[in-house]
N, CA, C and O of each residue as an XYZ file, in Angstrom:
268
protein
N      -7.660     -1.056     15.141
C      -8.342      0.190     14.886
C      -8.666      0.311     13.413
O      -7.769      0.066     12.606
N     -10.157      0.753     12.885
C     -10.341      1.220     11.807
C     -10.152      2.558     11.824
O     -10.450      3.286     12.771
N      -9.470      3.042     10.395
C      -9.814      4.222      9.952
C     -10.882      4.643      8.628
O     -11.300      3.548      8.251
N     -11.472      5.648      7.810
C     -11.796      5.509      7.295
C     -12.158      7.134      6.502
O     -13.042      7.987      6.570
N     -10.948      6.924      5.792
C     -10.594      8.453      5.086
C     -12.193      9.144      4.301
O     -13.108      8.354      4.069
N     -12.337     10.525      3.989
C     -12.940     11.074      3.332
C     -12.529     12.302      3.004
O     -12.510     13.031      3.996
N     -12.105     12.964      1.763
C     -11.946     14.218      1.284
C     -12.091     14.271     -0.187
O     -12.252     13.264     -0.876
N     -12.039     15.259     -0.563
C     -11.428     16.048     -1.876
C     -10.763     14.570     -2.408
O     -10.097     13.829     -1.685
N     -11.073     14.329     -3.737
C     -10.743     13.511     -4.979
C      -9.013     14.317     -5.057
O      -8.096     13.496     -5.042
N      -8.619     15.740     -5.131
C      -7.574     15.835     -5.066
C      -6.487     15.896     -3.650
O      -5.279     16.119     -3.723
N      -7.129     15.683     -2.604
C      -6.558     15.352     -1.520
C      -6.070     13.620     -1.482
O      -4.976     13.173     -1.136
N      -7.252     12.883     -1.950
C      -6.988     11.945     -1.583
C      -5.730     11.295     -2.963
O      -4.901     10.392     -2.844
N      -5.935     11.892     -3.796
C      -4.478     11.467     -4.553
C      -2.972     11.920     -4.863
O      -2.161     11.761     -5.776
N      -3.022     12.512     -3.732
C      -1.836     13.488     -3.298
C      -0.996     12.353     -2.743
O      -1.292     11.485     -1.922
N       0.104     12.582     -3.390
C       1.326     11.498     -2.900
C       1.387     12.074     -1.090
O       1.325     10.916     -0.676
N       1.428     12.568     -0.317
C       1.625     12.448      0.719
C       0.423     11.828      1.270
O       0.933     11.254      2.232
N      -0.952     11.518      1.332
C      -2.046     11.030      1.710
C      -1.848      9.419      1.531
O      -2.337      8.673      2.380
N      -1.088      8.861      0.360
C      -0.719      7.448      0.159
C      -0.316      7.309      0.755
O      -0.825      6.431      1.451
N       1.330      8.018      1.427
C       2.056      8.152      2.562
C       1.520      7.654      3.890
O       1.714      6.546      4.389
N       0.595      8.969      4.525
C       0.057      8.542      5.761
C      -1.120      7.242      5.813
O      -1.520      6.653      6.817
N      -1.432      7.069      4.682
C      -2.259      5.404      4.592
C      -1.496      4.606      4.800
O      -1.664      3.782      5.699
N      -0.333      4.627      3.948
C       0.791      3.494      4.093
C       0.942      3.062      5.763
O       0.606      2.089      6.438
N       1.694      4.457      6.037
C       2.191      4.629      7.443
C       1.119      3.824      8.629
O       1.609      3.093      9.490
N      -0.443      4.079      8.534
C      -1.039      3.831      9.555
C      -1.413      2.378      9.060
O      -1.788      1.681     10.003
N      -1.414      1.812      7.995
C      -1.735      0.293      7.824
C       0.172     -0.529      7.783
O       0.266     -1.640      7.262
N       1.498      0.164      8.367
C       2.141     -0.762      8.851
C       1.990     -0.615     10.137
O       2.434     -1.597     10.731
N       1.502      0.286     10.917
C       1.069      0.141     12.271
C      -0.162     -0.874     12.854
O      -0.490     -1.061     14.026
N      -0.718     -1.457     11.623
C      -2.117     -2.203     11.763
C      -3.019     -1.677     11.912
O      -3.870     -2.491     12.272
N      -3.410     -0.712     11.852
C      -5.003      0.126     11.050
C      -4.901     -0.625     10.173
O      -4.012     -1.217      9.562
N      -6.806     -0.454     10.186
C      -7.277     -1.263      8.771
C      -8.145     -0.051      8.224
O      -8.986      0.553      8.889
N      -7.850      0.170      7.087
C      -8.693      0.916      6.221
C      -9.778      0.734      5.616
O      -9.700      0.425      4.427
N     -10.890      0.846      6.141
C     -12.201      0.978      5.378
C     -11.843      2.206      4.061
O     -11.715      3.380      4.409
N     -11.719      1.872      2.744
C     -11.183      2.890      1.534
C     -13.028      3.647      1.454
O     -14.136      3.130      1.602
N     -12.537      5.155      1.130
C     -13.459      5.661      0.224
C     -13.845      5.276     -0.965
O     -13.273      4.492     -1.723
N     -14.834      5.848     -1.114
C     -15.500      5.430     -2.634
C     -15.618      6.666     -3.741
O     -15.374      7.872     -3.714
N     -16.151      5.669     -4.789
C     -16.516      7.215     -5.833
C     -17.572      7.656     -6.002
O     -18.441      6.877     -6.393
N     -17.921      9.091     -5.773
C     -19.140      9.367     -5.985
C     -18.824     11.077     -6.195
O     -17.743     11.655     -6.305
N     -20.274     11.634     -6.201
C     -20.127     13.055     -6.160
C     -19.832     13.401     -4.798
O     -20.365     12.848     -3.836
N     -18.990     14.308     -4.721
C     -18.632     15.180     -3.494
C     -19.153     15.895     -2.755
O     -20.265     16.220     -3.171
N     -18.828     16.432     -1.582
C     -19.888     17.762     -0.750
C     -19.119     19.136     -2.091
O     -19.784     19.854     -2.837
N     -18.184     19.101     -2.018
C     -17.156     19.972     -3.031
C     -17.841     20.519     -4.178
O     -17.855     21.667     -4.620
N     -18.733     18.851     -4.792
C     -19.360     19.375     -6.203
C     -18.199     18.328     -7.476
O     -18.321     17.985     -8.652
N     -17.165     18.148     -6.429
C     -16.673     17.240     -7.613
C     -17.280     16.139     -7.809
O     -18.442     16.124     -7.403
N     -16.715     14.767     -8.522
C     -17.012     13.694     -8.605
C     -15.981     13.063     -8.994
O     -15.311     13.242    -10.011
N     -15.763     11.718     -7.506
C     -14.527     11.116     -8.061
C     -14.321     10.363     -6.540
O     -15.149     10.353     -5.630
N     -13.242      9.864     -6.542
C     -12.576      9.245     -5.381
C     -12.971      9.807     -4.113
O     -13.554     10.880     -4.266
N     -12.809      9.316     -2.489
C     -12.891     10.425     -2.127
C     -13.887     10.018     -0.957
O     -13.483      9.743      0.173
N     -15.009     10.006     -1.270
C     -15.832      9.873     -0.399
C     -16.275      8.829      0.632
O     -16.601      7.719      0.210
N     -16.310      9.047      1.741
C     -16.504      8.264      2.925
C     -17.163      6.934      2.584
O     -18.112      7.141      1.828
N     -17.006      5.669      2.863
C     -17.797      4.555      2.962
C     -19.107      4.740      2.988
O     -19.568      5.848      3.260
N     -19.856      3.726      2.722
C     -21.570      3.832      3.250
C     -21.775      3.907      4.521
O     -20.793      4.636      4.654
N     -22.153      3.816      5.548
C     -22.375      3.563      6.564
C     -22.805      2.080      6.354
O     -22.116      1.323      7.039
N     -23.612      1.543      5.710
C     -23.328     -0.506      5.790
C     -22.280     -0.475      5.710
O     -21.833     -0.450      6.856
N     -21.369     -0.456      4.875
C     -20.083     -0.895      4.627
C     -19.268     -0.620      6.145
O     -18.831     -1.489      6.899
N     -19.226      0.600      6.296
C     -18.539      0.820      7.794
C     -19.001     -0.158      9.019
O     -18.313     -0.662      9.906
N     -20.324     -0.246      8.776
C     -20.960     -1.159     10.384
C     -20.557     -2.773      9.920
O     -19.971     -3.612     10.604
N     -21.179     -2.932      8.244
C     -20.220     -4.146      8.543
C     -18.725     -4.676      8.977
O     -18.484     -5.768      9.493
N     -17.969     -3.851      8.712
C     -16.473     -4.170      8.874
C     -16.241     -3.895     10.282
O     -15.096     -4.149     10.658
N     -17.167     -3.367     11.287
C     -16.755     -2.909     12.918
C     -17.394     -4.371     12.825
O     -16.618     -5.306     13.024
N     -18.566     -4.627     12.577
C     -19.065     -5.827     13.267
C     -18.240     -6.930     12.696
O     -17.803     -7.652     13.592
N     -17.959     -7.219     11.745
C     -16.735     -8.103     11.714
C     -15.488     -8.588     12.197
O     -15.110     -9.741     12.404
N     -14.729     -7.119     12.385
C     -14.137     -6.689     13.268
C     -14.219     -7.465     14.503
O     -13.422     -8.353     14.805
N     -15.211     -7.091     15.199
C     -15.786     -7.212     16.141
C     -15.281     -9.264     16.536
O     -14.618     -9.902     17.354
N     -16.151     -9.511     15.309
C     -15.888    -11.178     15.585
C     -14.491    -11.600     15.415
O     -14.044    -12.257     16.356
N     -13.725    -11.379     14.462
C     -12.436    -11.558     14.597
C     -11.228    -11.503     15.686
O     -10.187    -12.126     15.896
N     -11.810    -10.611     16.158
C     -10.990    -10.223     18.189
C     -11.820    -10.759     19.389
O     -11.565    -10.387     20.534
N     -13.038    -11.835     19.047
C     -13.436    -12.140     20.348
C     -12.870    -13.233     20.721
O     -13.085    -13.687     21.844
């Protein structure tokens, strides 16, 4: 399973958010990471959702790796 976080620059560096990343990549989730950019918020910083290439590549990769 991919996941693939997006929030708040201060959500995402909140020691409990490392936590539940940790937690779901020793279960084997793979994390597609956010990126930096400006926010819906207005901030700018960490945070924000993948591209959508970036996401379709890593399903379709994905994809080949489990057939």
């Amino acid at each position: 399973l991919l996941f693939c976080p997006a929030m708040n620059t201060y959500m995402w560096e909140h020691p409990f958010t490392a936590q539940q990343v940790e937690k779901l990549e020793e279960l084997g989730y793979r994390q597609i990471a956010p990126v930096v950019k400006q926010l819906a918020c207005g901030d700018a910083g960490q945070g924000a959702m993948a591209e959508v290439k970036t996401i379709i590549d890593t399903v379709m990769d994905s994809r080949r790796i489990h057939r």
